[in-house]
C-alpha positions as CSV (number, residue, x, y, z in Angstrom):
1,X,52.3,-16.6,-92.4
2,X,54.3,-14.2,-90.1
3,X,57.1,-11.9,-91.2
4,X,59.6,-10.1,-89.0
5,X,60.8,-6.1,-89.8
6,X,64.2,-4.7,-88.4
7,X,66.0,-2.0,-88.7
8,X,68.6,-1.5,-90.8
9,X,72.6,-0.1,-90.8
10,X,73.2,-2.0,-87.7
11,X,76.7,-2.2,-86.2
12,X,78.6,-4.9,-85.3
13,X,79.9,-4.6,-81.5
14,X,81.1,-6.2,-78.8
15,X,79.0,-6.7,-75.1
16,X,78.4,-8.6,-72.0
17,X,75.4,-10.4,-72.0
18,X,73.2,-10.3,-68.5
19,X,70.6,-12.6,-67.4
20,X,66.9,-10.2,-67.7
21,X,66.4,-9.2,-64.3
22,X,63.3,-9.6,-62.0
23,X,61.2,-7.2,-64.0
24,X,61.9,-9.2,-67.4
25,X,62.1,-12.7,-65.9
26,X,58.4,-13.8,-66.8
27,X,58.1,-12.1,-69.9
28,X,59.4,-14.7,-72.3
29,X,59.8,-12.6,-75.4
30,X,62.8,-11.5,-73.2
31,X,66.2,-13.9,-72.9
32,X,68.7,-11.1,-71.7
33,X,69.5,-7.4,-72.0
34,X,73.1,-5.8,-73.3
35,X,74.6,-2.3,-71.7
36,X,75.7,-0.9,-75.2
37,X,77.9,1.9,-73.3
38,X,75.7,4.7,-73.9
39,X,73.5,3.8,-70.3
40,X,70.8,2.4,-72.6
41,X,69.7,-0.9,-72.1
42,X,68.9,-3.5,-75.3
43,X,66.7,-6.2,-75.2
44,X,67.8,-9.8,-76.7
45,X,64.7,-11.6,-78.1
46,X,63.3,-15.0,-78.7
47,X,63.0,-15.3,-82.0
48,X,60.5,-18.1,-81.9
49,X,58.7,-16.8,-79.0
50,X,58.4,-13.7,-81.3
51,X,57.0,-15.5,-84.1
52,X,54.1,-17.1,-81.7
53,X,53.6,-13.7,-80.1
54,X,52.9,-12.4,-83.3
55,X,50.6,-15.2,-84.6
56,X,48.4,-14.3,-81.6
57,X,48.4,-10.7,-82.5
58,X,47.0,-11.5,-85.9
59,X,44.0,-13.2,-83.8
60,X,43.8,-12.4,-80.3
61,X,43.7,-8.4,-80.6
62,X,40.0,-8.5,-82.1
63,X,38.5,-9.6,-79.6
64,X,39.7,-6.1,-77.5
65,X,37.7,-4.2,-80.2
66,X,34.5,-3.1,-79.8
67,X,32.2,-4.7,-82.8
68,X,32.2,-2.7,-86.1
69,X,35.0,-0.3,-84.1
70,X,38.7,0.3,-85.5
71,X,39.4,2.6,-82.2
72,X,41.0,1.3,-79.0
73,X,39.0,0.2,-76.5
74,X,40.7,2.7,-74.3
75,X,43.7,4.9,-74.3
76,X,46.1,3.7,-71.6
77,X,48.6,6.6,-70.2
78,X,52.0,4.6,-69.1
79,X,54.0,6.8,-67.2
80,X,57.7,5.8,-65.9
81,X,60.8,7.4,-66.1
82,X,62.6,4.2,-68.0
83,X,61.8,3.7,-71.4
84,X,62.6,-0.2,-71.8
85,X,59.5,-0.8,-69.1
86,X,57.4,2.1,-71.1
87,X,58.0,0.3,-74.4
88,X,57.2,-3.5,-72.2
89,X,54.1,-2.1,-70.9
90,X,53.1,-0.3,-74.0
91,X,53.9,-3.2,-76.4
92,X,51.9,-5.3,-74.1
93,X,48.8,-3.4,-73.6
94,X,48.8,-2.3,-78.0
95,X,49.2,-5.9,-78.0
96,X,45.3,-6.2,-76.5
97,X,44.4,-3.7,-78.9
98,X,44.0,-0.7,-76.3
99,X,45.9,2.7,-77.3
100,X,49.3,3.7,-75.8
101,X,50.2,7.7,-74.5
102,X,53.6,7.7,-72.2
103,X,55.3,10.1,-70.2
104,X,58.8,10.0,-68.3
105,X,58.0,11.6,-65.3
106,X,54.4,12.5,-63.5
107,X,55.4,16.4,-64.2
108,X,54.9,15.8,-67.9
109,X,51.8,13.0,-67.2
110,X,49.6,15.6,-65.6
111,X,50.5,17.8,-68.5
112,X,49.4,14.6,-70.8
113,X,46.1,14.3,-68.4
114,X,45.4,17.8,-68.9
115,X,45.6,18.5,-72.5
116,X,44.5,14.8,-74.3
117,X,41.0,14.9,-75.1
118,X,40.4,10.7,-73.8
119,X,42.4,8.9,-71.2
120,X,40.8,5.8,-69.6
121,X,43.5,4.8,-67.2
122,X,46.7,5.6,-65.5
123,X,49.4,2.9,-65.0
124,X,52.5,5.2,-63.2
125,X,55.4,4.2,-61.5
126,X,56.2,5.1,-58.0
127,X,60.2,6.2,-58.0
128,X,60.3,9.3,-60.7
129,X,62.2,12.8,-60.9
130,X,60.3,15.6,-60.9
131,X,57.3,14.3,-59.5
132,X,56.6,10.5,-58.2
133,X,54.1,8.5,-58.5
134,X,52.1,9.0,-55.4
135,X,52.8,13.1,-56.2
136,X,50.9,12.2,-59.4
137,X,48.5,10.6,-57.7
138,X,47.4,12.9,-54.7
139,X,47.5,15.8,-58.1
140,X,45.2,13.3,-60.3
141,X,42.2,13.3,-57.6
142,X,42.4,17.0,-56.8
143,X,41.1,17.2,-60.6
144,X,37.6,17.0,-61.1
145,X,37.9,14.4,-64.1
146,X,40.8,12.9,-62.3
147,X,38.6,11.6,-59.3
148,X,37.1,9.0,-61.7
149,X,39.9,8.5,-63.6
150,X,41.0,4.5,-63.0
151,X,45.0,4.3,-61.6
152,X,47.2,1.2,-61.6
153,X,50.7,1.3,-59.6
154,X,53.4,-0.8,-61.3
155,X,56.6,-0.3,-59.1
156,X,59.5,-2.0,-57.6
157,X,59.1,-1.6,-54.1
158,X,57.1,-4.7,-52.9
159,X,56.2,-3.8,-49.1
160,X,52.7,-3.8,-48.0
161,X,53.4,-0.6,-47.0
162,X,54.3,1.0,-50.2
163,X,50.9,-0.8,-51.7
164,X,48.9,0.9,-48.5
165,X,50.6,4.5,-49.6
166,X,49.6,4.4,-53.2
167,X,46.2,2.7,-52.8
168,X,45.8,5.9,-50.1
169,X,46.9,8.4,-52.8
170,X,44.2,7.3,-55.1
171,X,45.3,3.8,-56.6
172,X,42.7,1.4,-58.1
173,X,45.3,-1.4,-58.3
174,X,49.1,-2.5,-57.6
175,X,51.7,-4.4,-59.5
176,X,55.3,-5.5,-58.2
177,X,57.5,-5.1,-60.7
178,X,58.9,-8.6,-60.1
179,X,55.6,-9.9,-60.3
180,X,55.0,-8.4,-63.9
181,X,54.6,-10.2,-67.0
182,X,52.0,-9.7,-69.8
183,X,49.4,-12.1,-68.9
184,X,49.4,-10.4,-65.4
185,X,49.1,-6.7,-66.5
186,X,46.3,-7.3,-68.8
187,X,44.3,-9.1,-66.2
188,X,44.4,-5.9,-64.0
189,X,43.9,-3.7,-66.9
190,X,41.2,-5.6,-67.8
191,X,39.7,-6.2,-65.0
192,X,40.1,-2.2,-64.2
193,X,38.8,-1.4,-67.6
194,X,35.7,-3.1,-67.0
195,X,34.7,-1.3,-63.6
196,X,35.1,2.0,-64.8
């Protein structure tokens, strides 16, 4: 048996309903997204896709644990200055049972890297205020625990380029953003985790 928990005091109001986008376009908990007025973007769910998604979460995340373990396999820092992809990729990877830190910008993830006690990988956007992803990069390795430290590159820009400049700051791995979905991510992560 599955049940569902929402918030409550919600309002009724009026908005244009848009297709998801490229970056939700695989991800089938996803049907559309509403613009409530404040800039903010909401998320319209499958309910039923919901219900199987959390079926498998009652099974599949057990098999991220390590035997006799309750902690995370690893602790996952998601950094990227929107919080609807933050909250994707974070609900995604607590979804394998790995642990979730995020940051909005890489100004306040070096600040993360530098005061948590654990972080097993890096997953950072490329466009960012303050300081981008490739900045973050090229300031990871110049630590001495950052030069092990495993990075993934989740962005927009698609050109092989762009792949070449991240890999060059220090990237392990590189996702389009179009190409995303949670299958996808986990199979880098994974994959990632497991060469560290």
């Amino acid at each position: 048996m599955v049940a569902l928990a929402g918030t409550r005091d919600h309002l009724d109001q009026e908005a244009l309903v848009k297709p998801p986008g490229k970056f939700f376009e695989r991800n089938r908990l996803v049907s559309a997204v509403v613009q409530p007025g404040d800039g903010s973007l909401a998320l319209v769910l499958k309910a039923s896709e919901l219900l199987i998604s959390a079926r498998q979460r009652l099974m599949g995340p057990a098999a991220a644990q390590r035997p006799g373990s309750a902690r995370p396999v690893a602790t996952v820092l998601v950094v990227d200055d929107s919080p609807v992809v933050r909250d994707v990729m974070g609900e995604t990877l607590r979804s394998y049972g790995l642990q979730v830190i995020e940051a909005g910008d890489g100004h306040e993830a070096l600040q993360k890297l530098t005061s948590e006690q654990r972080i097993d990988l890096l997953i950072t956007d490329v466009d960012m205020p303050r300081l981008d992803g490739l900045g973050l990069l090229r300031a990871l390795r110049a630590l001495p625990a950052g030069q092990r430290l495993p990075a993934v590159v989740v962005s927009m820009r698609g050109a092989e380029r762009d792949r070449q400049a991240a890999m060059d700051a220090g990237a392990d791995a590189y996702l389009v953003k179009s190409d995303f979905s949670p299958a996808t991510l986990w199979n880098i992560v994974s994959a990632v985790i497991a060469n560290r």
